[in-house]
GULOVEX-827275 format. One line per field, with one value per residue (C-alpha): residue number from 1; residue in three letters; x, y, z. Coordinates in pm, 1 decimal, always signed. Layout:
BEGIN
seq: NUM, ... $
type: ALA, ... $
u: X, ... $
v: Y, ... $
w: Z, ... $
***
This chain:
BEGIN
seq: 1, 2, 3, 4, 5, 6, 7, 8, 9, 10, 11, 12, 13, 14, 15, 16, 17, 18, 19, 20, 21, 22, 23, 24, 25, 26, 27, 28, 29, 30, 31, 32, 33, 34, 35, 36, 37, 38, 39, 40, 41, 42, 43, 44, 45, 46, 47, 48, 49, 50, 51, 52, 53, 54, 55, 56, 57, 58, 59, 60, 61, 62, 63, 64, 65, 66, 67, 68, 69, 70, 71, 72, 73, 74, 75, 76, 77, 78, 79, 80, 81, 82, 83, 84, 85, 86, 87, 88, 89, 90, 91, 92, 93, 94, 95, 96, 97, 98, 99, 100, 101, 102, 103, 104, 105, 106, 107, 108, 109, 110, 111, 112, 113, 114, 115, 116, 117, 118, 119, 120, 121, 122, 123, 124, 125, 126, 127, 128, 129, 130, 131, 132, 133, 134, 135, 136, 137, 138, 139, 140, 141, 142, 143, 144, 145, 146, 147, 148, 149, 150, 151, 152, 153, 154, 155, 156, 157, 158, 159, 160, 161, 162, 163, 164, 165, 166, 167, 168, 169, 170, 171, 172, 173, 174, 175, 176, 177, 178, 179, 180, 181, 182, 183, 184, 185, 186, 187, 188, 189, 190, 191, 192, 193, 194, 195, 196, 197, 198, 199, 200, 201, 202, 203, 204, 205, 206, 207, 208, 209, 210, 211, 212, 213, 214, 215, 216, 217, 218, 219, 220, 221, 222, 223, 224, 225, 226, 227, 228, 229, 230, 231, 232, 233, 234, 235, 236, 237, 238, 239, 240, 241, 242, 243, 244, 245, 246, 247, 248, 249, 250, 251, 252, 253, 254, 255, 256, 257, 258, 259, 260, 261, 262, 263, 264, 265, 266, 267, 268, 269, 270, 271, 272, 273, 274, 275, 276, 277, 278, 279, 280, 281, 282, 283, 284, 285, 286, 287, 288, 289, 290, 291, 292, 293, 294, 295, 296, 297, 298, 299, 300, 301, 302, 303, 304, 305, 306, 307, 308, 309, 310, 311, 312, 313, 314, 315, 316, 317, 318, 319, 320, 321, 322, 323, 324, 325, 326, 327, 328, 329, 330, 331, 332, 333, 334, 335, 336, 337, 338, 339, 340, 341, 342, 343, 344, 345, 346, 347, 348, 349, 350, 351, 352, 353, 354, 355, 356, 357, 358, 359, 360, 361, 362, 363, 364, 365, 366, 367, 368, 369, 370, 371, 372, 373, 374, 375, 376, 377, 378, 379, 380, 381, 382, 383, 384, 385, 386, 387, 388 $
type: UNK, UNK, UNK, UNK, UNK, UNK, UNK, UNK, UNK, UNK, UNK, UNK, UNK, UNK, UNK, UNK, UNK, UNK, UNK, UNK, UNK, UNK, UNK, UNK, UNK, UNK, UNK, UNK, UNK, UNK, UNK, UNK, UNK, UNK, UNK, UNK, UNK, UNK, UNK, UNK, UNK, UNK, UNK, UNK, UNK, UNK, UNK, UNK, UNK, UNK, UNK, UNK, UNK, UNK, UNK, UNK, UNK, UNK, UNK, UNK, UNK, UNK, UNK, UNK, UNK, UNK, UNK, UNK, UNK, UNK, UNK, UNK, UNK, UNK, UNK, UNK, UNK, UNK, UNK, UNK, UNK, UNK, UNK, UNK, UNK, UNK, UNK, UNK, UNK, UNK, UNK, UNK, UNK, UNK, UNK, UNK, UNK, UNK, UNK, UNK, UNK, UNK, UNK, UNK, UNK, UNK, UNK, UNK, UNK, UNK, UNK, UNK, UNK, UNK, UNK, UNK, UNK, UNK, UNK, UNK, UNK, UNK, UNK, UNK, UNK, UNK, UNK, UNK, UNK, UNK, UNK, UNK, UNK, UNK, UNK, UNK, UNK, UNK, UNK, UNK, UNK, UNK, UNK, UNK, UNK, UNK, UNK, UNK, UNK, UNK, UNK, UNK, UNK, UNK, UNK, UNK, UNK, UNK, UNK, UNK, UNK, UNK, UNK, UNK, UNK, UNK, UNK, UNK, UNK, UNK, UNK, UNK, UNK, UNK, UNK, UNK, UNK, UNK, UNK, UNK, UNK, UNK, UNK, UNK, UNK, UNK, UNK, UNK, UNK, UNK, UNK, UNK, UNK, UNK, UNK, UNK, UNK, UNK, UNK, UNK, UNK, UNK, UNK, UNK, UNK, UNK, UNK, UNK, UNK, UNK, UNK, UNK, UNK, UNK, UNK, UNK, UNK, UNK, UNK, UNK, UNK, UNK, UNK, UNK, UNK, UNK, UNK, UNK, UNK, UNK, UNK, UNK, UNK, UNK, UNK, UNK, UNK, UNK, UNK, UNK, UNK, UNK, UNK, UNK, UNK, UNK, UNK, UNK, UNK, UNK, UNK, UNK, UNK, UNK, UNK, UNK, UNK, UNK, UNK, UNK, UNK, UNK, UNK, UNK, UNK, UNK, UNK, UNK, UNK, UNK, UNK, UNK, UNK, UNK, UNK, UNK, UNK, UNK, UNK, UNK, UNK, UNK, UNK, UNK, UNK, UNK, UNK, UNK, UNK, UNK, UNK, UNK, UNK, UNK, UNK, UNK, UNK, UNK, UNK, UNK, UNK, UNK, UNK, UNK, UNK, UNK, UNK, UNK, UNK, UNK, UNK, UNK, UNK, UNK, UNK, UNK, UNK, UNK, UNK, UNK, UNK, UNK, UNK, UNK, UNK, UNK, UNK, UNK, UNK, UNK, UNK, UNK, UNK, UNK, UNK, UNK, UNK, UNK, UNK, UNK, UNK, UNK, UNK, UNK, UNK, UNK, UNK, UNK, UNK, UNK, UNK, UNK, UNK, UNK, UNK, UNK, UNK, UNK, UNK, UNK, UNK, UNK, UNK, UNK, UNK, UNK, UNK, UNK, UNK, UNK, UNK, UNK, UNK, UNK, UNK, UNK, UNK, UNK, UNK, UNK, UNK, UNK, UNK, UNK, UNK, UNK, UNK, UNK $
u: -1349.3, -993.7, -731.7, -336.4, -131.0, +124.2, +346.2, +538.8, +882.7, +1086.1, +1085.1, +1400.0, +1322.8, +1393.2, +1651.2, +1987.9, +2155.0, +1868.5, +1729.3, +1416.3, +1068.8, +965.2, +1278.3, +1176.3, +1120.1, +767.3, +587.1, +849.9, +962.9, +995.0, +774.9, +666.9, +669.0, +402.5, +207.1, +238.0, +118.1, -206.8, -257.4, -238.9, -464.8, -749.8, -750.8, -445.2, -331.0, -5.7, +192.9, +423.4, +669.4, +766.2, +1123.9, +1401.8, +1737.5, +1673.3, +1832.9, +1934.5, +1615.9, +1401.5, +1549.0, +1491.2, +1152.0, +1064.1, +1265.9, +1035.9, +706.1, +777.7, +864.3, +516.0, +311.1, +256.1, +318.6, +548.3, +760.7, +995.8, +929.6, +1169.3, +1054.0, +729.1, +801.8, +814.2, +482.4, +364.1, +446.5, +337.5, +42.0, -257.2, -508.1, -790.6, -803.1, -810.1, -514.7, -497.3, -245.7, -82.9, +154.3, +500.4, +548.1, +124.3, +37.2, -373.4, -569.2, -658.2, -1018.8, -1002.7, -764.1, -1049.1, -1325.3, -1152.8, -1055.6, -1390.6, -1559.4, -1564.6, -1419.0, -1224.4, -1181.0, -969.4, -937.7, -968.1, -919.1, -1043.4, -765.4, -656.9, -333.3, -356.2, -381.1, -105.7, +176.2, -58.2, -93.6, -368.1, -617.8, -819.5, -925.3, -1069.4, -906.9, -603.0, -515.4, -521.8, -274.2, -520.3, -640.5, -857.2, -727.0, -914.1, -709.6, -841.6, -725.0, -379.4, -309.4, -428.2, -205.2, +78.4, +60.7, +164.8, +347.5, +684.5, +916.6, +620.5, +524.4, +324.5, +117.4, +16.4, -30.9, -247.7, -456.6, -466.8, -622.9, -858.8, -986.4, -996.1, -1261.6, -1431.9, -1352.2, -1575.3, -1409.1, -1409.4, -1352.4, -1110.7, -1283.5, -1050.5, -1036.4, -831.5, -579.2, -575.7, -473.8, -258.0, -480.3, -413.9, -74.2, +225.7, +579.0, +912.8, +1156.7, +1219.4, +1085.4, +740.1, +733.7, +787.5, +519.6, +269.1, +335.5, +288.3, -45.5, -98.2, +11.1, -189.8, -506.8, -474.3, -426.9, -754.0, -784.8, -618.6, -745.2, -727.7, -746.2, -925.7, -859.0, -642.9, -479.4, -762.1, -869.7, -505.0, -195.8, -409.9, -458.7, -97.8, +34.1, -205.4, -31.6, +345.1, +385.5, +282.7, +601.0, +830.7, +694.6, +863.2, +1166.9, +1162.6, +1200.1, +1162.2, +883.1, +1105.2, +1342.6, +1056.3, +942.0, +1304.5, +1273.1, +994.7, +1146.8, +1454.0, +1260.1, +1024.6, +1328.1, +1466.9, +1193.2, +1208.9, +1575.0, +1384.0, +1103.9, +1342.6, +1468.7, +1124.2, +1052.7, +714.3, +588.9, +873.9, +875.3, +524.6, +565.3, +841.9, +637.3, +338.6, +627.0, +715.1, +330.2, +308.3, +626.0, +486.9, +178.6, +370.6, +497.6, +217.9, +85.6, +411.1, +337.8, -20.5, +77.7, +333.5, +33.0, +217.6, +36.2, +153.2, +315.8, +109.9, +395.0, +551.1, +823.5, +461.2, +410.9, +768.4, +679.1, +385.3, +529.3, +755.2, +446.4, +318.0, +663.8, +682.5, +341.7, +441.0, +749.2, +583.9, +345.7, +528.2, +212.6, +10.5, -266.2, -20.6, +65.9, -281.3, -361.8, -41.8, -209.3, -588.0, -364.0, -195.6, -520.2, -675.4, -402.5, -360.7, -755.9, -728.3, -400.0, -574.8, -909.8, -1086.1, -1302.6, -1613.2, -1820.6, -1679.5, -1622.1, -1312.0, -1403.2, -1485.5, -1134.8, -873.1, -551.4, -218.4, -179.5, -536.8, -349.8, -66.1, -311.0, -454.3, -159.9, +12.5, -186.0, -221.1, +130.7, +142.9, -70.4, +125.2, -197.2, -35.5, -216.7, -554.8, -443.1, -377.6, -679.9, -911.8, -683.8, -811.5, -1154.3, -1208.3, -955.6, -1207.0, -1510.9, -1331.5, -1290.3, -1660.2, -1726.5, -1582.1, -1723.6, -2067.0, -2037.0, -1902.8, -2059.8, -2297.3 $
v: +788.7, +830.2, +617.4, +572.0, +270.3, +62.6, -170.2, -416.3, -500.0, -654.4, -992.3, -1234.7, -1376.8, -1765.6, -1682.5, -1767.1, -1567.7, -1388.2, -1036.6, -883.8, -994.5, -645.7, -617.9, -905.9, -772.3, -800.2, -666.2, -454.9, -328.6, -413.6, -594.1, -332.3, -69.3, -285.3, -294.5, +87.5, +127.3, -107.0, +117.8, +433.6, +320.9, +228.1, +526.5, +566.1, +918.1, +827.2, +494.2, +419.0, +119.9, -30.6, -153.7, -289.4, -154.6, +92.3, -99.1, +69.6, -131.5, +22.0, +346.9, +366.9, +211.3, +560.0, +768.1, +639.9, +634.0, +1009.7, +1093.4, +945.8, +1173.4, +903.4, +1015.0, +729.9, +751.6, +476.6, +395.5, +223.6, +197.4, +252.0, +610.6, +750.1, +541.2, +708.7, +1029.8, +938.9, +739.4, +965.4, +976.2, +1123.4, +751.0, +445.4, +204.1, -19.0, -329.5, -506.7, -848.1, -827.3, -1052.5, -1044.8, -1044.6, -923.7, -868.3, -475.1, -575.6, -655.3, -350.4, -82.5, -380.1, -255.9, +76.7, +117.7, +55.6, +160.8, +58.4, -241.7, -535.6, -817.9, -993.5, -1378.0, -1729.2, -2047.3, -2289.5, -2520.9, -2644.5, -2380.5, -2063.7, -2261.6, -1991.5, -1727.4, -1639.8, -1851.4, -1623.1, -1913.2, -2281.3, -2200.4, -1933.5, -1752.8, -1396.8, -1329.9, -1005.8, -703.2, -559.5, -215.6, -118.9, +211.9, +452.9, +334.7, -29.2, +115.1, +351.2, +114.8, -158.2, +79.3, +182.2, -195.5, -329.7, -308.7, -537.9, -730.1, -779.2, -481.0, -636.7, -963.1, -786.6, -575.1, -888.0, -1073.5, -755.7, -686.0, -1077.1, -1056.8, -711.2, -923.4, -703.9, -742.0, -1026.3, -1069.5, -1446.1, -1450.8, -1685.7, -2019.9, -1975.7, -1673.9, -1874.9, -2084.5, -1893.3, -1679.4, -1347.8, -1353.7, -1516.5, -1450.9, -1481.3, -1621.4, -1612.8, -1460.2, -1765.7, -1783.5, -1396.8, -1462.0, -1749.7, -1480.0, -1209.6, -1436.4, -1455.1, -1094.9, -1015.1, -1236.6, -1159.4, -753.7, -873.4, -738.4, -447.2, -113.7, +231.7, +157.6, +378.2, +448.3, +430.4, +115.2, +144.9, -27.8, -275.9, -387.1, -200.8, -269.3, -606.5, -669.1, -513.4, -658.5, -983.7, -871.5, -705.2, -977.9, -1198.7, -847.1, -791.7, -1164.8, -1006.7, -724.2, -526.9, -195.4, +50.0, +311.1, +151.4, +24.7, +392.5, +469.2, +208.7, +309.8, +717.5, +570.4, +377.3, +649.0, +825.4, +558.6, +528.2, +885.8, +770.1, +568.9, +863.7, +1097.7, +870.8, +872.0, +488.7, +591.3, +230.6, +139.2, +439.6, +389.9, +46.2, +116.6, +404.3, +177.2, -25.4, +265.3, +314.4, -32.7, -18.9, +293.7, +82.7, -178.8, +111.1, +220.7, -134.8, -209.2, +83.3, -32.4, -351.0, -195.9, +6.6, +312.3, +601.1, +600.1, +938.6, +1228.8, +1498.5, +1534.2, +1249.6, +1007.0, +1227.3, +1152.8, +844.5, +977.1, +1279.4, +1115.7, +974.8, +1327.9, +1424.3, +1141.2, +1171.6, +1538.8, +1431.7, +1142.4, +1385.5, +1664.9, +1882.8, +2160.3, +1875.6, +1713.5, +1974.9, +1991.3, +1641.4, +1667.9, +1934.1, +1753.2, +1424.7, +1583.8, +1752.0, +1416.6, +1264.8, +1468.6, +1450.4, +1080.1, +1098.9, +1282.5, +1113.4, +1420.7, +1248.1, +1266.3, +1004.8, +934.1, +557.3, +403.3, +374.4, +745.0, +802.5, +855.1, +852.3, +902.3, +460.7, +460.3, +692.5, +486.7, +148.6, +350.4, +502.3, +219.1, +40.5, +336.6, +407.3, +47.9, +87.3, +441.4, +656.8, +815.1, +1153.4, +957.8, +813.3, +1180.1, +1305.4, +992.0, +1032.3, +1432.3, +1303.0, +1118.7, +1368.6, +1571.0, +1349.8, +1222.0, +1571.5, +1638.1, +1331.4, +1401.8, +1737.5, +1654.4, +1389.2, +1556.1, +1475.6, +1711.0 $
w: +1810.4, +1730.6, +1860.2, +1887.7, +1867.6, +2021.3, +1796.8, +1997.8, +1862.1, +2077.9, +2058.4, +1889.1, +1562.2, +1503.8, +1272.4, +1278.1, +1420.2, +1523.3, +1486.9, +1588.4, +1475.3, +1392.3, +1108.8, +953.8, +571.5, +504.1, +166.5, +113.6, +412.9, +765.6, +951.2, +1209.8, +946.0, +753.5, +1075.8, +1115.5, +788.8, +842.9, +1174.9, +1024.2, +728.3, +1016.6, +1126.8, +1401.9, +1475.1, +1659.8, +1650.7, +1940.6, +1882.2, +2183.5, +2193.9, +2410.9, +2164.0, +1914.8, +1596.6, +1234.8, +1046.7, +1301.3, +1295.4, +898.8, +945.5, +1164.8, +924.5, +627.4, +832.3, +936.6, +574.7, +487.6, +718.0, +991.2, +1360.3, +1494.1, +1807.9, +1970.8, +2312.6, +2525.6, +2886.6, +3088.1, +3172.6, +2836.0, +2823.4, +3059.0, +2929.3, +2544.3, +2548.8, +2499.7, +2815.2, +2621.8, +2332.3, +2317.8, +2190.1, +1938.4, +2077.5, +1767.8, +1887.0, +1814.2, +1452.5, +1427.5, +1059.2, +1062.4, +740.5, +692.2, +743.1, +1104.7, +1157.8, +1016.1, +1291.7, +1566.0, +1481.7, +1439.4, +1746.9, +2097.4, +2455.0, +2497.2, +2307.3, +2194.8, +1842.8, +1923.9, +1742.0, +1900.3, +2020.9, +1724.2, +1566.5, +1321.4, +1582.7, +1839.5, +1757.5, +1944.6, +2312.7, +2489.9, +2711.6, +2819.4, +2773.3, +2381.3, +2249.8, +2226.3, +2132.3, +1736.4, +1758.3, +1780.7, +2068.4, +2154.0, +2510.0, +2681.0, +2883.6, +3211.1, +3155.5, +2979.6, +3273.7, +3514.3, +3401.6, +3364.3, +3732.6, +3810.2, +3522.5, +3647.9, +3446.5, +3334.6, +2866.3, +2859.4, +2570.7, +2791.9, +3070.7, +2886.3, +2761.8, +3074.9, +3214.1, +2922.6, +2957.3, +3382.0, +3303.3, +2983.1, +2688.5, +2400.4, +2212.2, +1793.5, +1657.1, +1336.5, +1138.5, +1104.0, +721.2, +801.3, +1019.5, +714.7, +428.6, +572.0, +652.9, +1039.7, +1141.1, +1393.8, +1233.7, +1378.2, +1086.1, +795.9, +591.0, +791.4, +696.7, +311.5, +258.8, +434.3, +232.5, -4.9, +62.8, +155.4, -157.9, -342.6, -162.9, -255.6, -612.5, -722.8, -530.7, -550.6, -736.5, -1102.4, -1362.5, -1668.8, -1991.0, -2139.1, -1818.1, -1621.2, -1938.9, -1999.1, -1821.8, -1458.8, -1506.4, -1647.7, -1322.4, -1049.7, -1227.3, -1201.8, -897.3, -629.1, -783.9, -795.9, -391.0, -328.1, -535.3, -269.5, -590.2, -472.7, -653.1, -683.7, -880.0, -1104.9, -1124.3, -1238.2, -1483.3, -1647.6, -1658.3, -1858.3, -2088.1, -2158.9, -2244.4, -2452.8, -2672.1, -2786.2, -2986.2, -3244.7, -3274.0, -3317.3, -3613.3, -3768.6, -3580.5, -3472.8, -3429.0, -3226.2, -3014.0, -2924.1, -2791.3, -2605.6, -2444.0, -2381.6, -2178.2, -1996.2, -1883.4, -1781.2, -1514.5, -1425.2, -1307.3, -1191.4, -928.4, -835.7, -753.0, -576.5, -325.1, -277.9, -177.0, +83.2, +203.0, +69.0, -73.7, -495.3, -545.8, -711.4, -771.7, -1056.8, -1025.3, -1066.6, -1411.5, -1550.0, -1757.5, -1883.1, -1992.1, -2174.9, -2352.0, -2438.4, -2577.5, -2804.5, -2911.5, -3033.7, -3195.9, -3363.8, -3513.8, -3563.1, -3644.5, -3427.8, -3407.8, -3195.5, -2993.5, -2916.6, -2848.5, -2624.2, -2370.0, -2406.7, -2263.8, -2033.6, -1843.1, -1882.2, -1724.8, -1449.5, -1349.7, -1368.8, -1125.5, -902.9, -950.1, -1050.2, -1299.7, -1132.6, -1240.9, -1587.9, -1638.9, -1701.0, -2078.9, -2108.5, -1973.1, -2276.2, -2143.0, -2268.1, -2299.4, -2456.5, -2757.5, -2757.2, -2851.4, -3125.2, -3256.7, -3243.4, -3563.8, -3738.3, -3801.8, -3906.4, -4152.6, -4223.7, -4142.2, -3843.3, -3899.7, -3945.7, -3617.3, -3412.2, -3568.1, -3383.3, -3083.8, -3089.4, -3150.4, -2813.0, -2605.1, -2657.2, -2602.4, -2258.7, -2149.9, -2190.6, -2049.0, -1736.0, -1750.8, -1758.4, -1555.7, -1225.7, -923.5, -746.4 $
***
C-alpha cells in the first residue's frame, strides 16, 4: 500500500544561537532532507514538511529534493494540511531531529494500518517522547487517514505529531520495539545540536560502510574497497561528492599531459587516481541516500581513461580496445551485466592494473593485446550470462 509522509521541522536546535533541528547538516545535507531521502527510499510518494518559518536551508533542502525526483511540499498550518494530506494513504510520521536506521523505515513502510515505532524507557532512549509508563516514542510512526483526519478536525494549536501519537496509543496501534542495541550505537537517535548530529552520522556512516552497489572489475576488488574506506571520514569533512566528481574529471585530464609526452606509466596511474575519486563520488552520494549520477557527467573520468588508453597506444588495437571498454563500461554503469560476476567484468580500471606493469616492463603492446583478450571474453561473458 502506498503511503505519503510528514517530516516535522519545527523545533529549535540546542545550538547557540539556535536554528532549527531539521537544518542541522547531517550526512551531507540537512537534516530533514536526509529524512526525506530515507522516506522516499521506503517507498513514500509525497513528503510534506511541516514548518512554522520557511528558512533559506529549508528552502534549498526542497529545491534539491525536487531536483532529485522526490515530491516534497512545505506545509505551514493545518489548513494546507488539510488540503495536502492524501485521504486515500496512510502517513508515515517521522519526529522532528529523529535519526532512524533505513531498516525500520522500509518495517513500516511496509505494512498496513496504524502503528508506532517504540523503545522501552531507559537512560539511553530518555531524549524521546514517553507514550506510557515503559516506553517512549522511537521517531516513526504509520498514521491511517481516519486517525490523521480525525485528529486534524481537533488539533487546533496543538504538536500535530504528539497529538497524532497520543491518539494512535489511546486506539492501540500496532507497536514495533527498536531493539536497545540500536539506541546504543547510534542507529535510532533524536538530535539537539549540531554536535549530537555529527557523532550520529558518524555512525550512520560507518554502519553503510559495506553496503552500496559495487562494481565489477578492479573496481569492486580494489577501487570499492578503497572508497567504502575514504568516504565515511570525507562525509565528516562535509566534502561534497560533486566536488570529488570534479576532482577526479581534472585529474583524468591531467594525466593525459605526461601521455601525451610518451609517460605512459605515469599517465596510467594518475588515471587509476582519477577512477578511484570517481568512486569515492559515487560512495559519497550513497551515503547521502542520493541516487550516483548515470549521464554522461558520471562517464567523464572514465572517458578520460579511454582517451589515454588510445593515446598511450597509439595503434588501431587501441582504438578498438577503447570502444570494447567503453560498452563494458557503460553496461556495468547501468548494471546491465546480467549475471556476469564481478571478475568477468573488465573495466576500464581493470586495463589500467594490467597496463600499468606492462609498460614497466616496456611491453605496452603485449599489454593492449591481453587487455583486448579479456574485453572480449567480458563481453561474452555478460552475453551469455544474461538473465532470462
Amino acid at each position: 500500500m502506498s503511503f505519503a509522509a510528514i517530516l516535522s521541522a519545527s523545533r529549535p536546535s540546542a545550538d547557540s544561537p539556535p536554528g532549527l533541528r531539521a537544518s542541522l547538516h547531517f550526512a551531507g545535507q540537512t537534516l530533514v532532507e536526509y529524512q526525506a531521502r530515507q522516506a522516499a527510499q521506503a517507498g513514500a510518494t509525497r513528503i510534506m514538511i511541516l514548518v512554522s518559518v520557511i528558512t533559506p536551508a529549508i528552502s534549498q533542502a526542497v529545491d534539491r529534493l525536487s531536483a532529485d525526483g522526490i515530491a516534497v511540499a512545505l506545509v505551514r498550518d493545518m489548513v494546507s494540511m488539510v488540503r495536502d494530506a492524501p485521504r486515500d494513504s496512510d502517513i508515515l510520521l517521522v519526529a522532528d531531529g529523529a535519526i532512524v536506521a533505513q531498516a525500520h523505515y522500509e518495517n513500516m513502510g511496509a505494512g498496513e494500518g496504524d502503528a508506532l515505532l517504540v523503545t522501552d524507557d531507559s537512560r539511553a532512549s530518555a531524549p524521546f517522547e514517553r507514550i506510557d509508563a515503559g516506553q517512549r516514542w522511537a521517531g516513526l510512526a504509520r498514521i491511517s487517514p481516519a486517525l490523521l483526519f480525525g485528529t486534524l478536525d481537533m488539533i487546533g494549536d496543538w504538536d500535530l505529531a504528539l497529538t497524532l501519537i497520543r491518539a494512535a496509543v489511546q486506539k492501540g496501534a500496532r507497536r514495533v520495539t527498536v531493539p536497545q542495541d540500536d539506541l546504543l550505537e547510534g542507529r535510532v537517535a533524536l538530535v539537539e545540536s549540531q554536535e549530537q548530529a555529527d557523532l550520529v552520522a558518524q555512525a550512520v556512516t560507518a554502519a553503510g560502510a559495506g553496503q552500496g552497489h559495487a562494481r565489477g572489475g578492479i573496481d569492486h576488488y580494489l577501487l570499492g574497497p578503497l572508497a567504502r574506506l575514504v568516504s565515511p571520514a570525507l562525509m565528516r569533512m562535509q566534502v561534497p561528492a560533486l566536488q570529488v566528481r570534479i576532482a577526479a574529471i581534472a585529474m583524468g585530464a591531467v594525466a593525459l599531459v605526461p601521455l601525451e609526452l610518451l609517460w605512459p606509466v605515469t599517465g596510467f596511474c594518475l588515471l587509476l587516481v582519477a577512477l578511484l575519486l570517481s568512486e569515492i563520488s559515487d560512495r559519497l552520494d550513497e551515503l547521502a541516500l542520493r541516487a550516483p549520477p548515470m549521464g554522461w557527467f558520471a562517464f567523464c573520468a572514465p572517458a578520460a581513461a579511454l582517451v589515454g588508453i588510445v593515446l598511450a597506444g597509439g595503434t588501431t588495437l587501441a582504438a578498438d580496445l577503447g570502444v570494447m571498454l567503453a560498452i563494458i563500461m557503460v553496461a556495468d554503469r547501468w548494471r546491465r551485466t546480467g549475471q556476469a560476476r564481478p571478475w568477468m567484468i573488465f573495466t576500464p580500471a581493470s586495463a589500467l592494473v594490467i597496463l600499468i606493469p606492462s609498460g614497466v616492463a616496456g611491453m605496452l603492446a603485449g599489454g593492449l593485446r591481453v587487455a583486448m583478450l579479456l574485453a572480449i571474453a567480458s563481453v561474452g561473458a555478460i552475453i551469455l550470462r544474461r538473465s532470462d
